[in-house]
N, C-alpha and C positions, 0 to 999 in steps of 0.2 A: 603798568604794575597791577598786580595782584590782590585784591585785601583779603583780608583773613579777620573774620567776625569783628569789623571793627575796630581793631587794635592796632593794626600793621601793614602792608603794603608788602609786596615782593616783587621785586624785579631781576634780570637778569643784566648784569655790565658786565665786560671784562674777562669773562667766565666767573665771575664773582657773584655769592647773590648779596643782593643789596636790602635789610629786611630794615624799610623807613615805621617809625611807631607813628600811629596816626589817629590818637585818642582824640575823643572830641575837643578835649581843653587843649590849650595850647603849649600848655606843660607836662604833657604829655607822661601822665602818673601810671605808676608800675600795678594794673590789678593785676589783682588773680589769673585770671582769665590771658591777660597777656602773659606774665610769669611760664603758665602752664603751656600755650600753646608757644612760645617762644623756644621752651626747651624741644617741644616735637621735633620742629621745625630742622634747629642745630641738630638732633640726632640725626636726621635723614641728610643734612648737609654729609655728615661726616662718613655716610655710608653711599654718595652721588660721586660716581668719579668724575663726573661732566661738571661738577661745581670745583672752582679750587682755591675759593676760599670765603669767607664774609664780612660784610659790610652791617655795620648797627650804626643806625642814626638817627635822630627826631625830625631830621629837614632844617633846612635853612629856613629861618623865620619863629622856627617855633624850637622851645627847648628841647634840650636831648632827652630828660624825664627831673622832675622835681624830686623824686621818690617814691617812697609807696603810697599808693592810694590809700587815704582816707575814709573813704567809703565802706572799703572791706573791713579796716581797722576796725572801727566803728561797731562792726558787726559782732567782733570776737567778745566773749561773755566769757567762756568757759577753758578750762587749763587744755584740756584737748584740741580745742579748734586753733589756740593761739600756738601752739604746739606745730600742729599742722601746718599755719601759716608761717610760722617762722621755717620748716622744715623745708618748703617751699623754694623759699627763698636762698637757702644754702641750695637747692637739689637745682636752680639755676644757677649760681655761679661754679658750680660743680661743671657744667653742662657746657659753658662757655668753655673752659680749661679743657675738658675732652674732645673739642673740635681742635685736631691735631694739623688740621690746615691753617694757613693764615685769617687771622681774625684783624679789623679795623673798626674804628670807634671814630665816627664824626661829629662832631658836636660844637651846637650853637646855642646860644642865649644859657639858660643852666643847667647843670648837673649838681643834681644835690641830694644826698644820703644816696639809697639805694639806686638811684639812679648816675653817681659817681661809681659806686661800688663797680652796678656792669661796665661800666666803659673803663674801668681800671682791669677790668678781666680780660680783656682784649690786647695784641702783640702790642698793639699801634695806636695811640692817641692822636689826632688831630684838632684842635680846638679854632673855631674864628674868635677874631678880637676881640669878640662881644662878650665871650663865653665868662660866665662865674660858677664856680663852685666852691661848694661847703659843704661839710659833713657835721650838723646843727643839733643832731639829736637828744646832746643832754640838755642843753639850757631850753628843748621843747619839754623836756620830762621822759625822753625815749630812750629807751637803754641802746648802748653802740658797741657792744663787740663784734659783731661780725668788721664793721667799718674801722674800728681799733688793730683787727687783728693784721687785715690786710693792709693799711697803710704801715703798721710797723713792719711786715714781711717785704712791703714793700721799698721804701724808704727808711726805715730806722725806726727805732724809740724815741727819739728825742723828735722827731718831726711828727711823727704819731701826735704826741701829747700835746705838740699846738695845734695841729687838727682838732683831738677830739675833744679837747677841755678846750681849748681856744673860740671853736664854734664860727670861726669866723671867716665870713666871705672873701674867696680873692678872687682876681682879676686880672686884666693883663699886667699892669700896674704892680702887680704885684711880683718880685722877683722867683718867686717859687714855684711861680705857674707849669716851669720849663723843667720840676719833678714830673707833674701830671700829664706835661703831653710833649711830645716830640717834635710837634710843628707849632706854632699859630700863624694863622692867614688871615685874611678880610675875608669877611660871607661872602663877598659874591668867587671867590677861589676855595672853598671850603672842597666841594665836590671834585672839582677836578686836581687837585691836592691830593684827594683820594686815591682819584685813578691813577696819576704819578707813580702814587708809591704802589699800588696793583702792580703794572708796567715791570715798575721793576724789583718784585718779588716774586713775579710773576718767570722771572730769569732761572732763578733759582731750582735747582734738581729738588725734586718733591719728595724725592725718600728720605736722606739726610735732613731734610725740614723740619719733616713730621715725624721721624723719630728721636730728634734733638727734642723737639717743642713735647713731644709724647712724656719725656725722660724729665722735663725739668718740672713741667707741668703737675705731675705725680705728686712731686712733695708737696703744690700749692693745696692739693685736691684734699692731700690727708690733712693737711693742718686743718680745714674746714671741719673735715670730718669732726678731728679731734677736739672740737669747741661746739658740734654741733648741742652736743647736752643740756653743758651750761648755758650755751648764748637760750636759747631756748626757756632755760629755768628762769633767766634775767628780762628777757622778754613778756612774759609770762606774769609774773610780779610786777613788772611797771606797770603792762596792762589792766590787770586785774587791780591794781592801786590807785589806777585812771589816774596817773601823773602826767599825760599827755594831751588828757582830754583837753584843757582850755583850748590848746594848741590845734586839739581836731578841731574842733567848733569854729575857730576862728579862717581855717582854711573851708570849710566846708559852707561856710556863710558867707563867702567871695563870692 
């Protein structure tokens, strides 16, 4: 594999490219930096005809991403910069939705806030048995409409709301799980689970695909658009309210 400043790994499987996130922690948190060179990346997939589709994973062992990094949070001070980072942040999930090829989302140990968000933007969920995810961010002090808007787009209103007021961890345990992903397997079949389903999507005529996936995609892309503002204004005030800060401090001091 390939790394790229840090953040991620690139390999070739399948004709698939495979882009593992490989931050130093082992929860493998969304900066800047990845955000930014993650979306390059997806646009040059979508313009490789020799690629024919992606893989997003943390690796077996380590999370698929806890959320946004901390660190940069930490940094924003001013309505501009927070502005900016939140814009980011939609201008990737944007980013996933326009890769009109097959998209896969592998995922072990957690997914939680933004880092559920990306593997929710993906065709194909796979999760191992280990995996937990939660969408946390009011009971930290962090505002959540981007994560509100797509679990209700996704699954409903009424499942929304015990996601995002609920705040609380599931599991495999949990019957719900099998909203979020399509498969669960034991880690050590996480990967080749993968390649399976590659195999055989890989069957499939790639025009009809990716003009299906183009067409339905569209509406997900505007509704983001159409929240970008506000999620942004809400953002923005919590930050600048530092209602989240105990919450950073306490991750940042691990």
């Amino acid at each position: 594999m390939r790394s790229i400043k840090d953040v991620f790994e690139l390999g070739i499987e399948n004709k698939f490219l495979w882009i593992q996130f490989n931050r130093l922690k082992e929860a493998n948190p969304f900066s800047r930096v990845l955000t930014q060179e993650l979306m390059r990346v997806l646009a040059e997939v979508e313009l490789d005809p020799e690629i024919k589709g992606v893989v997003l994973t943390g690796g077996i062992g380590r999370s698929f991403s806890t959320g946004g990094d901390f660190n940069d949070v930490a940094r924003l001070s001013k309505r501009e910069e927070v502005f900016e980072y939140l814009n980011e942040i939609i201008d990737l999930y944007q980013a996933i939705l326009r890769v009109t090829k097959p998209t896969l989302a592998l995922v072990d140990h957690y997914a939680i806030g933004q880092g559920l968000q990306v593997a929710l933007m993906t065709d194909w969920k796979i999760a191992s048995s280990r995996t937990k995810i939660s969408m946390p961010e009011l009971k930290n002090g962090v505002a959540c409409p981007l994560g509100a808007l797509i679990l209700e787009t996704l699954f409903g209103r009424a499942a929304m709301l015990k996601d995002v007021i609920g705040c609380s961890m599931l599991s495999l345990e949990s019957d719900r799980m099998s909203q979020f992903f399509e498969q669960i397997v034991g880690e050590a079949d996480l990967f080749s689970a993968g390649n399976k389903w590659i195999e055989r999507v890989l069957e499939y005529p790639e025009v009809p695909f990716r003009l299906t996936k183009r067409i339905q995609n569209k509406r997900f892309i505007v509704l983001l658009e159409d929240i970008r503002e506000d999620a942004a204004e809400a953002h923005i005030q919590s930050i600048l309210a530092r209602t989240g800060q105990a919450h950073f401090q306490k991750i940042l001091n691990r």
